[in-house]
C-alpha positions in Angstrom: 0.0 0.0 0.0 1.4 3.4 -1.2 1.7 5.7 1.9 1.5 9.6 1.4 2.1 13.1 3.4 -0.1 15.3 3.0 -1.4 18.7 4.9 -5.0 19.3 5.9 -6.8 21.8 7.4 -9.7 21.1 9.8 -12.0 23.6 12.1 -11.3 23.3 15.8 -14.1 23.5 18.8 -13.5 27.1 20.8 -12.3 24.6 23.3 -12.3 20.7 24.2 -16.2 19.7 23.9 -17.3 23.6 23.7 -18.3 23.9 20.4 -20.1 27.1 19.8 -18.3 28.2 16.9 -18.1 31.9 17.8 -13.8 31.3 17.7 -14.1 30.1 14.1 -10.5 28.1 15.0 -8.7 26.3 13.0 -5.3 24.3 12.6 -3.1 22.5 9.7 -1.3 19.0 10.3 0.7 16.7 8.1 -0.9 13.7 7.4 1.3 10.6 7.1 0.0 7.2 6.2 -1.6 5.0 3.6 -3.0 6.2 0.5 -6.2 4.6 0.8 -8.2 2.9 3.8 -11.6 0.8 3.5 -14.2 1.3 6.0 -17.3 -0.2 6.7 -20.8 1.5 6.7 -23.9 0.8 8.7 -26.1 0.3 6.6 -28.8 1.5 8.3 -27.4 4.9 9.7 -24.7 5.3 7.2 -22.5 6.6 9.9 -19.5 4.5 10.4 -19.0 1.6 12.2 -15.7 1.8 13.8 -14.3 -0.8 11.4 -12.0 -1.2 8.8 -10.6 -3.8 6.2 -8.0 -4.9 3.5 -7.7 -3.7 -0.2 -8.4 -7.8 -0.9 -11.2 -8.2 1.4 -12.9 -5.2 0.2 -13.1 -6.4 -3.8 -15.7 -8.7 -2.7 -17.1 -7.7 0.5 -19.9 -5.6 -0.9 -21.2 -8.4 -2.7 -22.6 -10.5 0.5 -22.9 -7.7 2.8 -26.0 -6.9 4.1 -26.0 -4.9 7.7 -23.7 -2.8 6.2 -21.3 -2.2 3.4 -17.4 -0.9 2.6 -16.0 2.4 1.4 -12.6 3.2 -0.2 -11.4 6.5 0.8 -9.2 8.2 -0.7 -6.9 10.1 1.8 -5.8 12.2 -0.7 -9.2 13.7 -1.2 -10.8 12.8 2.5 -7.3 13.4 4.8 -9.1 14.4 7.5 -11.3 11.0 7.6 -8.0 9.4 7.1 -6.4 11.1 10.2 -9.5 10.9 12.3 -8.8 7.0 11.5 -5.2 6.5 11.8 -5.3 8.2 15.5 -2.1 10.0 14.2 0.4 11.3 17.3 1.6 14.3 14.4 5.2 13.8 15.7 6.0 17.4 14.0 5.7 19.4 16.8 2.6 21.3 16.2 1.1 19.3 19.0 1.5 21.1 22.4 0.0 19.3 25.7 -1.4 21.3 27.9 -1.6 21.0 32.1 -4.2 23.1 34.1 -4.5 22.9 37.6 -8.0 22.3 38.6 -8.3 22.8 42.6 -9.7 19.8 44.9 -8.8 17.6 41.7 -7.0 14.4 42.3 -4.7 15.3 39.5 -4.3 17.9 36.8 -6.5 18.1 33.8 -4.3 17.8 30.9 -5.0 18.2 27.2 -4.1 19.1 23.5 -3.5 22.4 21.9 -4.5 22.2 19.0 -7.0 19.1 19.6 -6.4 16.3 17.3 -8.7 15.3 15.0 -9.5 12.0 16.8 -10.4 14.4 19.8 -12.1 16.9 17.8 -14.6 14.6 15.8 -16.8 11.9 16.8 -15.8 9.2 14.5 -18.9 7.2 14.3 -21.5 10.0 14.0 -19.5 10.4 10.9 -22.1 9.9 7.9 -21.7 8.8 4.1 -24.2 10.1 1.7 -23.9 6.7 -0.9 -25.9 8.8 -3.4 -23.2 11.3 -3.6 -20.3 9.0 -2.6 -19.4 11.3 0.0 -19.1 12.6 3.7 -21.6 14.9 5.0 -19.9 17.9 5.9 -19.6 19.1 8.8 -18.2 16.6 10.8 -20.4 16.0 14.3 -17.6 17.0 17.4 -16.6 14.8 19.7 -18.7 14.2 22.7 -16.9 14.4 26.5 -17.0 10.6 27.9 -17.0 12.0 31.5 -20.3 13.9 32.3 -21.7 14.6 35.9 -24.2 12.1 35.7 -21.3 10.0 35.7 -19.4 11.7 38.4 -22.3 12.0 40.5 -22.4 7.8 40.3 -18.6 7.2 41.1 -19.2 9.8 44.4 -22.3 7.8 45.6 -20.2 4.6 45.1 -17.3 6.6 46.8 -19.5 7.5 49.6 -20.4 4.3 50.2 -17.1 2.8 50.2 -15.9 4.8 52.8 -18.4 4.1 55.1 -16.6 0.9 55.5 -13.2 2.7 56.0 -14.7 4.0 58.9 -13.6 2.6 62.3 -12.2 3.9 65.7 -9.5 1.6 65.1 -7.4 3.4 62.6 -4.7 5.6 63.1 -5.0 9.3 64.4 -3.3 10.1 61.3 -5.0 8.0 58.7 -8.3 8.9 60.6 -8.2 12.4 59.8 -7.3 11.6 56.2 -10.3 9.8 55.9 -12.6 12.5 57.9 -11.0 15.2 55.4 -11.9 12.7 52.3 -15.8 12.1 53.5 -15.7 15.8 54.0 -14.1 16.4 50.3 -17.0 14.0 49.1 -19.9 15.7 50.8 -18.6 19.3 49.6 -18.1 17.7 46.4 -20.8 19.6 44.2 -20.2 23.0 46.2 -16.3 22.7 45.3 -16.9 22.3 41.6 -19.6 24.9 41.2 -22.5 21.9 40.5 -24.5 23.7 43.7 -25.2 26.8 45.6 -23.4 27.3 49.3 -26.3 28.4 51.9 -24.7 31.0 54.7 -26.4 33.0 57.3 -25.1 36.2 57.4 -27.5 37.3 60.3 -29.4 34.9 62.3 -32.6 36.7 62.8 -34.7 35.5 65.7 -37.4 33.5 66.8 -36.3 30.2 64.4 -36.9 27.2 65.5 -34.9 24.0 65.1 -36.7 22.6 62.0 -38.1 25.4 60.5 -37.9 25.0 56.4 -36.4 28.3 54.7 -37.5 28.4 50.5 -35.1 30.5 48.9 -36.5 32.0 46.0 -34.7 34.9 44.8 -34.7 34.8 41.2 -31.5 36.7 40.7 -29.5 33.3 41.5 -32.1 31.6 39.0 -31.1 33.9 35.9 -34.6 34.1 35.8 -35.4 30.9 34.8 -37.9 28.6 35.9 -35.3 26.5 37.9 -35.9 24.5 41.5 -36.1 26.8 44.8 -33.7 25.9 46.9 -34.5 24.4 50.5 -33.1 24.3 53.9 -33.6 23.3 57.2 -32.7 25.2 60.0 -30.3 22.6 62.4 -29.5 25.5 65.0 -30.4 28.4 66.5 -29.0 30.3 69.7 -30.9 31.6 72.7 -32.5 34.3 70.7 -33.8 32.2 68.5 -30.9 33.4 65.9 -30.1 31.2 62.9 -26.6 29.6 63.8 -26.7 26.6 61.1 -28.5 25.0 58.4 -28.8 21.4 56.4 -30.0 21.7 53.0 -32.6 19.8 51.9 -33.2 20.2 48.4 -29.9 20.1 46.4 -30.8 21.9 43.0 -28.1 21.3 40.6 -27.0 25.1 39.0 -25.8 24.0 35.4 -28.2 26.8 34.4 -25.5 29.0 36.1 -22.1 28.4 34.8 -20.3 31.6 36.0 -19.3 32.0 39.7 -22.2 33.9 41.4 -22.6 36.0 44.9 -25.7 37.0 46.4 -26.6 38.7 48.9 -29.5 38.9 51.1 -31.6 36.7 49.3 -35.5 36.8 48.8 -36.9 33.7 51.2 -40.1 32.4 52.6 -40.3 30.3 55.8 -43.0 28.0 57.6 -42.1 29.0 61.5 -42.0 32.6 63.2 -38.7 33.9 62.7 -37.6 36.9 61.2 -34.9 39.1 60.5 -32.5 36.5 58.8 -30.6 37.6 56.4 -29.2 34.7 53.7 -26.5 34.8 51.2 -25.8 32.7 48.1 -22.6 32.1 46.8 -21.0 29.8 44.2 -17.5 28.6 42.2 -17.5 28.5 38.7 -18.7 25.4 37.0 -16.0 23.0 36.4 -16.6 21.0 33.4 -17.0 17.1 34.2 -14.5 16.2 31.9 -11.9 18.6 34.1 -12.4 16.5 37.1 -10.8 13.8 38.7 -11.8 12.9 42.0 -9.7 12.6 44.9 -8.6 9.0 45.8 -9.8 7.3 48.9 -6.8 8.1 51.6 -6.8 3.7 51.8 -6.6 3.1 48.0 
């Protein structure tokens, strides 16, 4: 098989998985490989299926396929398809990786600048119009494998697991490890910016243990018809002052991506109190596919 190097240009997403469009970015690579590939179709979808085969297997296959059937691609013509295939590593130095530091993670969040095409595109939403015996243009972008779905199921497992690290028995020093990890895990979608942290910045009085607080304002909803969020009051002094609360209701805040402060809040409460005054506050949302979560202190 004749190989060939060739450059291409192909669009880039503003950044990894944030594809508005608004950057109009772009980047040119050498492509080094064979001249030609064969890939097979769905036949249903004709997206493709992930698969590829020989130059011999190919002169036939299309005569007893039925599910799907097999391309040749011309990586002179299609040299991005060709790259997104190959998974090239671009040894020419146009390739930078990148660290950030994201804070509570496990370890930093690394990536590519420019993406490569294998990161940029999502091979099999890739479609061939038969009729035209061609791609459709433009490619679909790559989709994040880590969401918050996901990290919200690894922390339930994570909380459950270290329930049974637990015990009197351990170590002072290993002990507090472990108290600081639970804590990480509860704080977990304040520290990220998933979720809203509650504070009382003046207790009020008259509250009563119990007592459910509906925050309401709709300055922290960015006006949109989101959850209100709702807490119980857990303490109070001798005045009847606000000293802590438990939230009930945890209200995810994907609606608001940017770090927010707010203060004195809009609220409505079930018991007698008054006079409390209620701030909201949050981090900026960290993507899902920015974090990696702490390890348990016991491995």
């Amino acid at each position: 098989m004749k190989n060939i190097s060739k450059d291409f240009t192909y669009k880039l997403a503003d950044e990894m998985f944030v594809n508005s469009g608004e950057q109009n970015r772009t980047t040119t690579l050498t492509y080094n490989g064979p001249e030609k590939i064969y890939l097979i179709i769905d036949a249903d979808t004709n997206k493709l299926t992930g698969r590829d085969i020989t130059s011999e297997i190919y002169k036939t296959y299309n005569e007893n396929a039925d599910n799907d059937y097999a391309i040749e691609v011309d990586c002179n013509k299609d040299t991005l398809v060709c790259s997104i295939w190959q998974k090239h590593e671009f040894e020419d130095g146009r390739i930078e990786e990148l660290t950030e530091e994201i804070e509570y993670n496990g370890y930093p969040y690394t990536y590519n600048e420019p993406s490569k095409p294998i990161e940029t595109y999502e091979l099999t939403e890739i479609e061939y119009d038969p009729s035209r015996k061609s791609f459709v243009k433009p490619f679909p972008w790559k989709k994040p494998e880590m969401t918050w779905d996901i990290l919200f199921d690894l922390r339930s497992s994570a909380i459950n697991a270290s329930d049974v690290i637990s015990s009197e028995d351990l170590p002072e020093s290993l002990a507090i490890k472990v108290k600081n990890y639970r804590q990480y895990l509860r704080d977990f979608p304040e520290i990220y910016g998933v979720s809203w942290t509650v504070k009382i910045e003046n207790g009020g009085t008259n509250y009563s243990i119990g007592d459910k607080i509906s925050i309401n304002d709709p300055r922290y909803k960015n006006n949109q018809p989101v959850n209100e969020i709702l807490v119980e009051v857990t303490s109070v002094d001798d005045s009847g002052g606000i000293t802590a609360v438990n939230k009930i209701t945890h209200a995810k805040a994907f609606y608001h991506t940017e770090a927010g402060n707010y203060s004195d809040v809009f609220y409505t409460t079930n018991g007698s109190g008054t006079g409390a005054i209620i701030s909201l506050s949050k981090k900026q949302l960290v993507p899902a596919w920015k974090v990696s979560m702490q390890e348990p202190p016991l491995g």
